[in-house]
C-alpha positions in Angstrom: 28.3 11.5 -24.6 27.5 15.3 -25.8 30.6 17.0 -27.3 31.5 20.1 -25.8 30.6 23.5 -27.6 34.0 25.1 -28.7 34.8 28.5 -26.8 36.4 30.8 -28.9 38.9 32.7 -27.3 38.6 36.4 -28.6 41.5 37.6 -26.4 44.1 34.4 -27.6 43.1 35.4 -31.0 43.6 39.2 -30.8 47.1 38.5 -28.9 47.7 36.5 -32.4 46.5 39.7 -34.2 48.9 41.7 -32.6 52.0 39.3 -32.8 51.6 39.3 -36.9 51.0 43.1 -36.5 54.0 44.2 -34.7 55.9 41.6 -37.1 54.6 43.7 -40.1 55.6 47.0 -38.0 59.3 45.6 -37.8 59.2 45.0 -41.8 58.3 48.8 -42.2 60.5 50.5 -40.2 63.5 48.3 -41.7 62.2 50.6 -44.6 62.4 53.6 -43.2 58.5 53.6 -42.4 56.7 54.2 -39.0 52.8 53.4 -39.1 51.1 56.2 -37.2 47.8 56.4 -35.9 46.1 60.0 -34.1 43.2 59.5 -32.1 40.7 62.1 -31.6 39.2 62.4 -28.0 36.3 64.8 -27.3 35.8 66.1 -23.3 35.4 63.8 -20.8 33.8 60.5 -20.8 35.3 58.0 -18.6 34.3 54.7 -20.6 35.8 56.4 -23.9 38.5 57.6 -21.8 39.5 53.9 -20.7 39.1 52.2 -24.1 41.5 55.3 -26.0 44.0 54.6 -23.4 44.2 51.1 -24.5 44.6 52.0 -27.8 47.6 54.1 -27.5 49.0 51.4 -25.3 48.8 49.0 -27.9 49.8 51.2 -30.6 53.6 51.6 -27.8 53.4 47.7 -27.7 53.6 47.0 -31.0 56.0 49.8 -32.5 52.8 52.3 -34.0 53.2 55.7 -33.8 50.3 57.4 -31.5 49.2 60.8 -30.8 46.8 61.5 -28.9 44.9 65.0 -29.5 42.3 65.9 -26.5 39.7 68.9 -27.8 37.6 70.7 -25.0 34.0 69.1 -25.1 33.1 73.6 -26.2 34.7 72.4 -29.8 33.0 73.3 -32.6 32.0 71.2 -35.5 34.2 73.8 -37.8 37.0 73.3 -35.4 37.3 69.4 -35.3 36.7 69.6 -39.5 39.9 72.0 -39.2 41.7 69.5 -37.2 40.8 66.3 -39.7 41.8 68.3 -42.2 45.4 68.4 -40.6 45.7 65.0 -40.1 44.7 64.4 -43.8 47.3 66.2 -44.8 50.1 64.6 -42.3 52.2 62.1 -43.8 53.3 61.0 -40.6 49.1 59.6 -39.8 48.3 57.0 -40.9 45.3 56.3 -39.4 42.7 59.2 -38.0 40.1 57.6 -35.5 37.4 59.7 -34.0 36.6 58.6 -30.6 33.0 58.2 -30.3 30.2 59.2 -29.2 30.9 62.8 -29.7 29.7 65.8 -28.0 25.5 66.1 -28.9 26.0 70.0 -30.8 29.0 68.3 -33.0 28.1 67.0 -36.5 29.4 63.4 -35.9 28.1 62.4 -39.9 30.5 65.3 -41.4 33.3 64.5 -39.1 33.5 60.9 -39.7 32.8 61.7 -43.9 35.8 64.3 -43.8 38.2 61.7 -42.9 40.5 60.4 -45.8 39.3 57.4 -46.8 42.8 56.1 -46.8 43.1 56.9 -43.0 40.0 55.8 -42.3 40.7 53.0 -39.8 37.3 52.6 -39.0 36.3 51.6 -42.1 33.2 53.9 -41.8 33.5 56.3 -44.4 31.4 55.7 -47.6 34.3 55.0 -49.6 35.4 52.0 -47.8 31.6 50.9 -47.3 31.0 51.4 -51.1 34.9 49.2 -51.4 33.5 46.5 -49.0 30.5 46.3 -50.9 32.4 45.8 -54.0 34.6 43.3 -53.0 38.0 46.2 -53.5 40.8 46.4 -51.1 40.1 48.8 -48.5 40.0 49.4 -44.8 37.4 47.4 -43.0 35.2 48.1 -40.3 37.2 46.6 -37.0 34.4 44.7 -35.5 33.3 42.6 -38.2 36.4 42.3 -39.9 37.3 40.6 -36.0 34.3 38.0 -36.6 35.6 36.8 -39.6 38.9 36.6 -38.2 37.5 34.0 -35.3 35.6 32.0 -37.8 38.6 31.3 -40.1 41.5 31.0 -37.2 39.1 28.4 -35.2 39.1 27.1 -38.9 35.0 26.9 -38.8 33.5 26.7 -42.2 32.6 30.0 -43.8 31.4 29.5 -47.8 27.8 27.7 -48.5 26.9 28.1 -44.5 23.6 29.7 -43.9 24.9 32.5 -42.0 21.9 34.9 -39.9 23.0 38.4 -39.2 20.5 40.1 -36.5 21.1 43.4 -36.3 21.4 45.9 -39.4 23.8 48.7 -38.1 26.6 50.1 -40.1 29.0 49.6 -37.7 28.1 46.2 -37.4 25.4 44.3 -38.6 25.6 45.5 -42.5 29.6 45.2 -42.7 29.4 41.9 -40.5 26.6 40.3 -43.5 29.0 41.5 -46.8 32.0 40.1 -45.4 30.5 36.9 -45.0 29.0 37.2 -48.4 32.1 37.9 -49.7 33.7 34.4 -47.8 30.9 33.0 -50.2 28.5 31.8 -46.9 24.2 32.6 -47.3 23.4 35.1 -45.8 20.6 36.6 -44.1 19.8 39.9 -42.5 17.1 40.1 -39.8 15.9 43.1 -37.9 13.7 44.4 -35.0 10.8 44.0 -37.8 11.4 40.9 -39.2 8.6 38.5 -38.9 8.7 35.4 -37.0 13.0 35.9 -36.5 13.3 32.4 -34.5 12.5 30.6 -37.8 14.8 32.1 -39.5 17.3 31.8 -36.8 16.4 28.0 -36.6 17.9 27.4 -40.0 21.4 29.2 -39.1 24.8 27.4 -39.6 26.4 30.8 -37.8 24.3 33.3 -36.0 26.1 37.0 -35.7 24.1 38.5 -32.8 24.5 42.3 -32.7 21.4 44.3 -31.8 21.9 45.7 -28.4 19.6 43.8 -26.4 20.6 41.0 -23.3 20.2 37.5 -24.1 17.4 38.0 -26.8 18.5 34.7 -28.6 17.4 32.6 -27.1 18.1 28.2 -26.8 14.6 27.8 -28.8 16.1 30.2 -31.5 19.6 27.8 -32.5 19.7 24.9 -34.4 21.8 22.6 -32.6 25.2 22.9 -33.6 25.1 26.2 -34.7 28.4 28.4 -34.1 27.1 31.4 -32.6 28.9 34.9 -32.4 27.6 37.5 -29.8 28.7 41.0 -30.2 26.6 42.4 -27.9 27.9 44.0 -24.4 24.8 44.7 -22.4 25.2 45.6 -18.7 22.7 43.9 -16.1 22.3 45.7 -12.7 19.0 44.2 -11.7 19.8 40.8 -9.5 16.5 39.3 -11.0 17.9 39.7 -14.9 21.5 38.1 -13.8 19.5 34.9 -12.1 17.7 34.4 -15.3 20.4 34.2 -17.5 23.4 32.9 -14.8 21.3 30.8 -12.2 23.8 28.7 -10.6 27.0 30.6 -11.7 29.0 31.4 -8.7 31.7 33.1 -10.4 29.3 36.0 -12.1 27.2 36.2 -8.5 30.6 37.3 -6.9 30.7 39.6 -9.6 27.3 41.2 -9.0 28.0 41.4 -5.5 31.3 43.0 -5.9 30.3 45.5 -8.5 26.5 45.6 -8.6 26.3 44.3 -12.3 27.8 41.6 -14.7 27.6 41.6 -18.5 25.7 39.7 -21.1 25.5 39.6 -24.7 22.9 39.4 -27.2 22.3 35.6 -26.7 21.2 34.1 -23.9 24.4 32.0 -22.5 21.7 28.7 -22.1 22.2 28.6 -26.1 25.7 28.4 -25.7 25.0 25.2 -24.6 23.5 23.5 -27.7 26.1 25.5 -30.0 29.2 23.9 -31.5 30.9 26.7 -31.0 30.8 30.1 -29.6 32.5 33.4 -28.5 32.1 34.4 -24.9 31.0 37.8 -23.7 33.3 39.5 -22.3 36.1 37.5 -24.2 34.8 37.0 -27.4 34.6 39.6 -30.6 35.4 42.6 -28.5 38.5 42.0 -27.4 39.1 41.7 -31.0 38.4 45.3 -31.9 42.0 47.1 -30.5 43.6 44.3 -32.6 41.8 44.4 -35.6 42.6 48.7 -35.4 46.0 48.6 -35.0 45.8 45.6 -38.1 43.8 48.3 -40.3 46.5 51.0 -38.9 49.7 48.6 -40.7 47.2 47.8 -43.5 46.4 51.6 -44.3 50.3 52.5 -44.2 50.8 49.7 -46.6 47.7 51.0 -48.9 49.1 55.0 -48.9 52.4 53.9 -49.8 51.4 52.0 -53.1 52.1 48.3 -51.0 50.0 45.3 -51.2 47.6 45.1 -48.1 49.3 42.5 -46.1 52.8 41.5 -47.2 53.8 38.2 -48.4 
C-alpha cells in the first residue's frame, strides 16, 4: 500500500506562531514594554488593502501595537523618506513595513534602504541580508524564515538534505537557499537559465518552488519522496489551464464557477502525489507570512532593547 504524502498545514502552523508570539507579547508588557509595528500604505490597491488589514488585525490579536499611516498615491519619494525617517526615530516602532508595491514615480530601493535595520521587519535591507549571510542575529525575511519553520515543526530533516531552490529573488529565493545552508542541508540554486533544471530537480531531498509561474514542476521533475514547498500563488482564469492541473477536482471546479478562477502554485499538484510531504497552495507557506511578521515584530523589540532574540 502507498503511504500518504504528508500535508503540511501552513495555517495550523502559523496559528502556532502566533500562540508563542502573543505569549512573548505578555512577557514584555509585564516589563513595561509594548511591541509596536507602523505600516506604511500607499493609495489605493485593493489586494494590498486586504492583506494590511490583516496585519493590523493580527497585530490587535496578539497584544502589538499598530498604526497604520495611509499617504495619498501624489506622495513623493522625499515625503515617504521624511516619514521613515520619523518612524526611525520613534521608540514606540518597532517595526516599520512598507506596503508594497509602491506607486511607479516612488523610489521603492531608497525607501526600503532608509529603513532602520533594526525595524526592518522585512528583513530586506542590506544589513539584515549581509547578517543572514553571515550567520548573525538579525531580522529575517518573513517568507523564507516561514519555510524553515514548516520543515522543522513537521520535524522533516533539514542538515545533509540536498535541498533545490528554483527561483533567485531577494525576497525569496536567495534568503529561502542561506537559511537552509545555515540548517547545514546542500543546497542548490536554479533559475530561468539553468540548463537542463529537471535533473537537478530529480536529485532533490526538498524542492522550494518560488519563481512565479503555475505548476512549472512538474511529477517528472521530483524524486519520489521528495518534500516539496510551493511558494508560488498564481491565479488561473482560463477553464482549460484549471482542467490540466485539477481534472476531476470538484471542489476547485465549484470554485472556478463561483469566482471565474482558482489558484495554483509553482508545482504542479500531480507531483504532490509522489512527494512525502508537501505544503498546499493556498494553505501552505503563505499563510505563514502575517505570522512570521508579527514573530520578527517581538523579535526586533527584543533586539533594540539589548534582549536575546527569543527569550528562554
Amino acid at each position: 500500500m502507498t503511504k500518504q504524502p504528508h500535508v503540511l498545514d501552513g495555517v495550523a502552523i502559523a496559528s502556532e506562531i502566533k500562540a508563542e508570539v502573543g505569549l512573548e507579547v505578555s512577557k514584555l508588557v509585564e516589563q513595561g514594554i509594548t511591541p509596536g509595528l507602523a505600516v506604511i500604505l500607499v493609495g489605493n490597491v485593493a489586494a494590498s488593502e486586504i492583506y494590511v488589514r490583516s496585519k493590523v488585525k493580527t497585530c490587535g490579536e496578539l497584544g502589538i501595537f499598530s498604526e497604520l499611516i495611509a499617504p495619498p498615491e501624489t506622495v513623493t519619494t522625499e515625503e515617504m523618506l521624511e516619514l521613515v525617517a520619523k518612524l526611525n526615530a520613534r521608540e514606540d516602532i518597532d517595526g516599520i513595513l512598507i506596503q508594497l508595491p509602491l506607486p511607479k514615480h516612488v523610489d521603492t530601493k531608497r525607501l526600503l534602504e532608509a529603513v532602520s535595520p533594526d525595524k526592518d521587519v522585512d528583513g530586506f535591507h542590506p544589513v539584515n541580508a549581509g547578517r543572514l549571510q553571515s550567520g548573525q542575529p538579525g531580522l529575517q525575511p518573513c517568507t523564507p524564515a516561514g519555510i524553515i519553520e514548516v520543515l522543522k515543526r513537521a520535524r522533516l530533516p533539514i542538515a545533509g538534505q540536498n535541498a533545490v531552490v528554483v527561483g533567485r529573488s531577494d525576497i525569496v529565493g536567495k534568503p529561502a537557499a542561506l537559511l537552509l545552508l545555515n540548517e547545514s542541508a546542500t543546497v542548490t540554486v536554479c533559475h530561468s537559465r539553468t540548463h537542463d533544471l529537471a535533473a537537478v530537480t530529480r536529485g532533490a531531498d526538498i524542492i522550494v518552488a518560488a519563481i512565479g509561474r503555475p505548476g512549472f514542476i512538474t511529477a517528472e521533475m521530483v524524486k519520489p519522496g521528495a518534500v516539496l514547498i510551493d511558494v508560488g500563488i498564481n491565479r488561473l482564469t482560463d477553464k482549460a489551464d484549471v482542467e490540466k492541473f485539477f481534472a476531476g477536482d470538484e471542489k476547485r471546479a465549484a470554485t472556478f464557477e463561483k469566482k471565474g478562477s482558482v489558484i495554483v502554485g509553482d508545482i504542479d499538484p500531480a507531483a504532490f502525489k509522489i512527494s512525502s510531504a508537501y505544503t498546499p497552495v493556498p494553505g501552505g507557506v503563505g499563510a505563514l507570512t502575517i505570522a512570521m511578521l508579527m514573530h520578527n515584530t517581538v523579535k526586533a523589540a527584543r533586539l533594540r532593547r539589548g534582549f536575546s532574540a527569543e527569550s528562554k
